[in-house]
SEGUVEX-633795 format. One record per residue (C-alpha): y, z, x. Coordinates in steps of 0.25 Angstrom, whole numbers, plus 5000, padded with zeros to 4 digits. Layout:
N
YZX ...
***
This chain:
790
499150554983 498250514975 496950594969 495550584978 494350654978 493850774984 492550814989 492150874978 491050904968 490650794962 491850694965 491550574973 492550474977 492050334984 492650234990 492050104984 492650004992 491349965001 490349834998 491049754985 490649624983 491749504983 491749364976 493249314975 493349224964 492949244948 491649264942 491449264928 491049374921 490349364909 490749424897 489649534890 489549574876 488549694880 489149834887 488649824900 488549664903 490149654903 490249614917 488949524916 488449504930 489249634934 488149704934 487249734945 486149734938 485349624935 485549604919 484549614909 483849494901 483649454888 484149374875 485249464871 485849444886 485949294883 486549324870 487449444874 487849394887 488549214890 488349234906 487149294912 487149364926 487549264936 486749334949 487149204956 488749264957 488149404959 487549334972 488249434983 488149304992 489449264984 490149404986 490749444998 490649585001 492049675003 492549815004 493649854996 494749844995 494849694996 495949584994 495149454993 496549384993 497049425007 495649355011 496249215006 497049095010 498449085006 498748964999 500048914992 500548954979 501248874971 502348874963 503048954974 502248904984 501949034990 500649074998 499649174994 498249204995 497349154982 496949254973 495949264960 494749334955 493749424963 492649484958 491949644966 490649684964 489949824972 488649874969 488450014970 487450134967 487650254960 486850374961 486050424951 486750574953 487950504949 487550494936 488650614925 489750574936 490850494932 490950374941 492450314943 492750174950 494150154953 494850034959 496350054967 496749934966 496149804963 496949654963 497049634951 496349624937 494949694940 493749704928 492749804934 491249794928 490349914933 488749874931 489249764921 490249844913 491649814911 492449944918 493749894917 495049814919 496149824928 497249734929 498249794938 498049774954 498949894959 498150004951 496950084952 495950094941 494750164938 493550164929 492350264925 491050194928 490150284925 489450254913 489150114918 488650134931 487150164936 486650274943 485350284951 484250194948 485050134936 485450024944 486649984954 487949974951 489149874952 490549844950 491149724949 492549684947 493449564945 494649564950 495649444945 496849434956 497349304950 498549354945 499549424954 499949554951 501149564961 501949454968 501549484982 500149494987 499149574977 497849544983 496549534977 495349614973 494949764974 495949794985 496049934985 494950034983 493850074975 493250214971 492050264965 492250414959 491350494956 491650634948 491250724941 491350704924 492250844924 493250784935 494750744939 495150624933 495550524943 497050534949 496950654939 497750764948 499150774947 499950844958 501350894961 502350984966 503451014957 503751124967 504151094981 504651194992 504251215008 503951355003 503051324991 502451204982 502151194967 500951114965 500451054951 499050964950 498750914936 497250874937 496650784925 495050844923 494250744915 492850804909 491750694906 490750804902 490550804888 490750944886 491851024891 491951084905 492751214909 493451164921 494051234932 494851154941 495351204956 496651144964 496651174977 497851124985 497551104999 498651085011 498850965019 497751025029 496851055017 496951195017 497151275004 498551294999 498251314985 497451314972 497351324957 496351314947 496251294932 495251314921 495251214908 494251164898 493851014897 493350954886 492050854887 492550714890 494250774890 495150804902 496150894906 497450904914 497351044923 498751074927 498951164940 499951214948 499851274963 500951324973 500851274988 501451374998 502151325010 501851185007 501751065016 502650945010 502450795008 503550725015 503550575022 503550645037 502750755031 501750705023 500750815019 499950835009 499050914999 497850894992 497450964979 495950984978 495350984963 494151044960 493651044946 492451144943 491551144931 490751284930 490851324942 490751194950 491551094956 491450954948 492450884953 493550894965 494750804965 495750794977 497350764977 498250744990 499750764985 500850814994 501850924990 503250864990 504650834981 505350734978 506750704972 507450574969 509050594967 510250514962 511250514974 510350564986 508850494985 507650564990 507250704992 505750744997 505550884998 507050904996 507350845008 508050715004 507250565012 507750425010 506650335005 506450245016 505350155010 504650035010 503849924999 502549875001 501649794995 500149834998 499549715006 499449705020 498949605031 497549585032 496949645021 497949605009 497949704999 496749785002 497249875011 496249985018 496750125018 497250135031 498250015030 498750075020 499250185028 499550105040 500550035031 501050185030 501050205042 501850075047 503050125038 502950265041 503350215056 504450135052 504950245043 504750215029 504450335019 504150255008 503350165002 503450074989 502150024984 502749874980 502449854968 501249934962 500450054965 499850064981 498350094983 498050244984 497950245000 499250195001 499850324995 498850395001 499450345014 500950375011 500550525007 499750555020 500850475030 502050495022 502650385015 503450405002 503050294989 503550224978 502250204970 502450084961 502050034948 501449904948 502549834935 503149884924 502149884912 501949974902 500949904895 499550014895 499149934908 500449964915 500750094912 499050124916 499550054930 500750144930 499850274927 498750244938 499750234947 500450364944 499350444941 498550404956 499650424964 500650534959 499750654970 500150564979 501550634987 501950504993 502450434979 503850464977 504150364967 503350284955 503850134954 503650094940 504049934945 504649824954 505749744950 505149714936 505849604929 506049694917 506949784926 508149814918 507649774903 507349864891 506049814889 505849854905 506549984906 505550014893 504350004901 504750054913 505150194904 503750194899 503350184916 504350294921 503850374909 502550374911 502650394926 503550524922 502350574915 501250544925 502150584937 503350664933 503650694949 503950574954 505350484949 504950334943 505850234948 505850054946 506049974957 507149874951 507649744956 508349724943 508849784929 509449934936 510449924923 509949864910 508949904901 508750054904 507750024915 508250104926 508450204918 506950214914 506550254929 507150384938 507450294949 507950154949 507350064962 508149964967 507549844974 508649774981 509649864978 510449794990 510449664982 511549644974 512649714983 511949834983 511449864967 510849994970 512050054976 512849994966 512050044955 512050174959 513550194957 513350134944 512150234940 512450344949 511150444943 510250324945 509350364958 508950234965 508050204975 507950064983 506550014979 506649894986 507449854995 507549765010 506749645006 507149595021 506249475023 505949445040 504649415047 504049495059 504649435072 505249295066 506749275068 507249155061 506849115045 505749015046 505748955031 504548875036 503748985041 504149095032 504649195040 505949275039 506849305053 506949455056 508449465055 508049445041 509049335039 507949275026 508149365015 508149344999 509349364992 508949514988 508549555001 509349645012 509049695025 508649825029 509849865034 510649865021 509449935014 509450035023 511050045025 511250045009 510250165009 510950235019 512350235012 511650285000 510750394999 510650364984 509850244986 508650354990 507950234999 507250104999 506150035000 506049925008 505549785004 504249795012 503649865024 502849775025 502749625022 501649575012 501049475006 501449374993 502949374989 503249285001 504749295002 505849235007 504749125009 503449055000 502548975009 501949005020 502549145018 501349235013 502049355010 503449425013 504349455024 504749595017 504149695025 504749785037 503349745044 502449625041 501249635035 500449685047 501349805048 501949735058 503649775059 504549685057 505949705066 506649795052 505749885053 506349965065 507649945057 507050035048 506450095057 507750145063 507950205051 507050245045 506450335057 507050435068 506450355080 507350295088 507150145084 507750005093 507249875089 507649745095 507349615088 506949495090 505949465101 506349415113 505549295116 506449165113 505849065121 506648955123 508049015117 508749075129 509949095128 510049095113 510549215104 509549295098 509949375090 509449505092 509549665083 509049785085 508749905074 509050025079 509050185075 509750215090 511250235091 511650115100 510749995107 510949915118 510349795119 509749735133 509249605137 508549585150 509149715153 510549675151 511449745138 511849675127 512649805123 512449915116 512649925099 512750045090 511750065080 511850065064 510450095062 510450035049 510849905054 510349835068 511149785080 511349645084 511449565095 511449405100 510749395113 510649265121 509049245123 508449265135 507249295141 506849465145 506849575136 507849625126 508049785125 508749865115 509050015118 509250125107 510150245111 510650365105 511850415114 511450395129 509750415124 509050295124 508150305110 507550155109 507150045117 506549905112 506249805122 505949675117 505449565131 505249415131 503649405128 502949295138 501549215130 500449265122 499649335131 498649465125 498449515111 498649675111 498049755098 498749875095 497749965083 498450075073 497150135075 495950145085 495150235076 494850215061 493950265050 492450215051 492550195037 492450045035 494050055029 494950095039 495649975049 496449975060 497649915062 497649815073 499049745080 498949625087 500049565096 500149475106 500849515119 501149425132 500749465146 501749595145 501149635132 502449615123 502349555109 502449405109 503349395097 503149255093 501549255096 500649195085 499149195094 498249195083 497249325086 495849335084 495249495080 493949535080 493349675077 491849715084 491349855080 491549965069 492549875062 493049715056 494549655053 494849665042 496449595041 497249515050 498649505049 500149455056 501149495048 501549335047 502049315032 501749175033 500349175040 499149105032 498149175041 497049245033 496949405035 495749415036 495449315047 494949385060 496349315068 497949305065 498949245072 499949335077 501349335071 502449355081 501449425089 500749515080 499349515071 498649635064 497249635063 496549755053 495149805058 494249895048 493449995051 491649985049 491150115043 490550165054 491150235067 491250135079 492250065086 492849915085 493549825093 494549735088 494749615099 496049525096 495949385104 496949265104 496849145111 497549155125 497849285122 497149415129 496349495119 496549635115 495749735108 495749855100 494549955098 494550045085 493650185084 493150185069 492850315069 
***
């Protein structure tokens, strides 16, 4: 994973998330021709007076936009765009939220023994063209949403009783950077370091295990030292490695010479008895501990997580971990979710993880750019293999900077299999393409030698030399087109292949007919575009052809922009195996089924017709079992066979009662759904992910809400609108239905349930206590949900 500090001497790390100040909308910043008036009314400070101001400066300090009555006051990371109304975007007439320009101000002191430390501010992600002033000096540039960037303040901050500080930051989201939802603002996290002038440079370890056995483990650390110091400094520099319940399994150190103001790479190498792998169901992991000493002492400690693992792609039999060979049963995501946009807390990050994890999936493909750090920090600790992405194919300075930052933050971490160099680029299959995307794969071999580079194509797999440029090609859709992939394969048999997208199955949660008015999709998935196919050939196709290594599927969850099969009043797409809540959709036991070992029967649709008895319904199940029998109101409709990677059919006149399918293997009954006839909206029920969280003013839980009737089933059609409210150690924070046409806000403290379900996302204060979280609806019992924040 990726580098984080220790406890060290002399290295501090904070988090710098807490007490920014908001104005959404431009302010205009005046331009300086003096150092140290760049950003004008940037600086804290009240600015000196004199003639030479009025002729070095065309603006002076407007203290009337500095007024903190015009700022609202936010903790990052902050999406101010999930905050608006959605409105109609013409020419396609599609909806979206408004975006623009944003301006971020945070005051802050420095202590005056901070003085001879170098001071770094990074940024993990900000949406999308940032300028950064520190105390009126222009820092820096960033023009890429998706990357992190950091800069060395410390010539221009103030320490002690020189004065506060500030940083301000304009952030222009008025150009989209992707075509699905992006967000707006700084909506990852901030970090203020501290460290050392002799120290490790930032992402400056370098961890693998070219050696892998249950017996024994190779480990090599490449660790970048920087000196700051004028003169040169003897350095010693100590690795420890310690095991996954941090007790010692190994160490090394080094002795080098650093020149005042140069750097050096120290190049070590251990040997792990008995180690402990990194594996999807076995997920464990190491952390090297750095320590760089100076004369004795310790001046700077620096902290890697990695996990101990091999990996190997091959031509005819796909993917090997550890030796053992896995298929790559996987899934795209884009980053946003319901209620809180693109700013994510960390926890929903891994909650996402851990939604997959349940249904089976081992991979994750961050679609289409580099993830935040928590997210791989998720799949290392829970077990989740990734496709880590490159934003676009650029090889201008800027695009192979992106590309770099990327690589050089998260190649510790064990879950990334894969480096992405692009999606579907319309270059695919050109010279002046495949040119580029050689200068990306090479620079990638250089920065991470261990890993295999591969493109995600939709186009271009023949022509121009561009496959050729990458070690494995990705095919997105290679169903479309009477199977391409498999086709292409025989035409190229050393090409290794990999589907890198694939599915697209477009269906709404709990809707069973296309409604081109409403936007929603039937779950028998009968509204598909022309490049699209059911799960079921995907998974079929990959079954018959081990050399196709796996898939990802287009998505696991749905998301906002990119509406698709329809525009307006659609808000997002229909893509995902769950909605936008987390919420599953009816494929997702079909994958399910096949993707895990538990015995799996699910029946489909609801059985509340009202006012259609006697009509067919058509009804399937997905199954893992090896027969089904079918009941209704306790009478068999006979029993099926099972091809788990298809689903059973039948037509069943409606009527009223319940509707049971029974999963057997042999004479042993395995499986049982039961789905009933539900009576009239009677009691909202709230089921919580967690009832104890972090007092640390950042961790949520996760609250469902459904609407039951009197025998507490799920009313599948039920939209009550519901009300929340958080008392105590705690506040909401999102709201959410996983409807992909709802207009409601989410950040509203109510939402109307979507075929019976809502989420609502409460966060914890930052001191220990309890909250309540009370759910009310009109003529509906309420229910509530008490949380420990601990």
């Amino acid at each position: 994973m990726m580098s984080t500090s220790g406890n060290g001497a002399a290295r501090e790390t904070l988090l710098f998330d807490e007490q920014w100040h908001f104005h959404r909308g431009d302010i205009h910043i005046p331009y300086a021709v003096k150092a140290g008036r760049t950003g004008g009314f940037t600086d804290c400070e009240k600015p000196e007076r004199g003639d030479w101001l009025e002729i070095a400066y065309s603006d002076e300090f407007s203290e009337e936009e500095m007024d903190p009555k015009r700022w609202t006051l936010v903790d990052l990371p902050h999406d101010w765009a999930i905050e608006q109304s959605y409105v109609k975007h013409y020419p396609k007439g599609r909806a979206h939220l408004p975006i623009g320009v944003g301006c971020y101000r945070k005051l802050f002191a420095m202590p005056a023994e901070d003085e001879g430390k170098r001071i770094t501010l990074r940024f993990d992600g900000v949406m999308r063209n940032s300028t950064v002033w520190v105390n009126g000096h222009l820092i820096g540039t960033h023009a890429a949403g998706h990357t992190g960037f950091m800069y060395d303040i410390t010539d221009v901050l103030r320490y002690g009783d020189e004065g506060r500080n500030v940083v301000f930051v304009r952030v222009d989201a008025s150009e989209y950077e992707g075509w699905w939802y992006d967000g707006c603002g700084i909506y990852r996290h901030v970090w203020l370091t501290k460290t050392d002038p002799l120290r490790v440079k930032e992402w400056g370890t370098y961890v693998t295990t070219p050696v892998v056995s249950s017996d024994r483990a190779e480990v090599r650390i490449e660790t970048e030292v920087a000196n700051g110091y004028r003169e040169a400094a003897e350095v010693r520099l100590k690795t420890a490695i310690l095991d996954p319940e941090g007790i010692e399994a190994a160490q090394v150190e080094s002795a080098e010479t650093i020149d005042g103001d140069g750097e050096r790479t120290f190049a070590q190498r251990v040997v792990v008895e008995s180690p402990r792998l990194w594996h999807p169901d076995r997920p464990h992991l190491y952390r090297a501990v750095t320590t760089v000493e100076r004369d004795g002492a310790a001046v700077d400690t620096y902290e890697t997580t990695f996990g101990i693992r091999s990996i190997e792609f091959t031509k005819n039999d796909g993917f090997f971990i550890n030796g053992e060979p896995l298929v790559i049963q996987g899934v795209c995501v884009h980053q946003d979710f319901a209620g809180v946009g693109a700013a994510l807390p960390d926890r929903i990050q891994a909650y996402k993880i851990e939604l997959l994890k349940e249904m089976g999936v081992n991979a994750y493909r961050c679609a289409h750019h580099p993830p935040t750090p928590e997210l791989l920090d998720a799949c290392d600790r829970l077990g989740m293999l990734v496709m880590d992405e490159n934003r676009k194919l650029d090889s201008s300075p800027a695009g192979l900077a992106n590309l770099e930052s990327m690589i050089r933050r998260d190649r510790n971490h064990p879950s990334v299999i894969l480096w992405s160099m692009e999606n579907e680029e319309v270059l695919e299959g050109t010279k002046t393409g495949a040119r580029i995307l050689d200068t990306l794969a090479r620079r990638t071999r250089k920065l991470d030698p261990t890993r295999p580079v591969v493109a995600s194509m939709n186009h271009g797999y023949h022509t121009g030399g561009y496959a050729d440029a990458v070690d494995i090609v990705g095919y997105n859709y290679g169903t479309y087109d009477n199977d391409r992939d498999i086709r292409d394969k025989r035409a190229y048999p050393d090409r290794i292949v990999i589907g890198s997208e694939s599915a697209s199955y477009t269906v709404t949660r709990g809707i069973y007919a296309d409604d081109e008015a409403k936007a929603y999709c039937s779950e028998y998935g009968t509204k598909l575009a022309p490049w699209c196919v059911s799960p079921e050939h995907v998974l079929r196709s990959l079954a018959e052809h081990r050399f196709l290594t796996g898939t990802f599927i287009w998505t696991g969850f749905d998301y906002k922009g990119e509406p698709t099969p329809y525009n307006w009043p659609a808000i997002g797409s229909h893509f995902g195996i769950m909605d936008s809540c987390g919420f599953p959709k009816h494929n997702y036991y079909y994958f399910k089924a096949n993707w895990t070992n538990e015995p799996v029967v699910h029946l489909f649709p609801h059985w509340s017709w009202h006012g259609k008895a006697g009509e067919p319904i058509d009804v399937w199940a997905y199954s893992n079992c090896e027969t089904v029998e079918l009941f209704l109101n306790g009478r068999s409709l006979g029993t099926q066979q099972v091809d788990k990677l298809g689903h059973l059919e039948w037509k069943v006149p409606y009527e009223p009662g319940t509707i049971e399918a029974r999963g057997a293997n042999g004479d042993v009954q395995a499986a049982v759904h039961t789905v009933r006839t539900t009576g009239a909206p009677a009691r909202i029920v709230l089921d919580a992910d967690r009832t104890t969280i972090d007092a640390d003013g950042r961790d949520v839980s996760m609250i469902r809400a459904s609407i039951v009737d009197e025998r507490g089933d799920v009313v599948p059609t039920a939209d009550n609108e519901i009300h929340f409210a958080v008392e105590g150690a705690g506040k909401l924070i999102g709201v959410g239905n996983g409807d992909p046409s709802s207009h409601e806000s989410d950040k509203a403290p109510y939402r109307r349930a979507f075929n019976g379900h809502a989420l609502a996302i409460a966060q914890s204060a930052k001191a220990p206590g309890e909250f309540v979280l009370k759910a009310t609806g009109i003529g509906l019992a309420s229910a509530e949900v008490r949380v420990n924040v601990r």
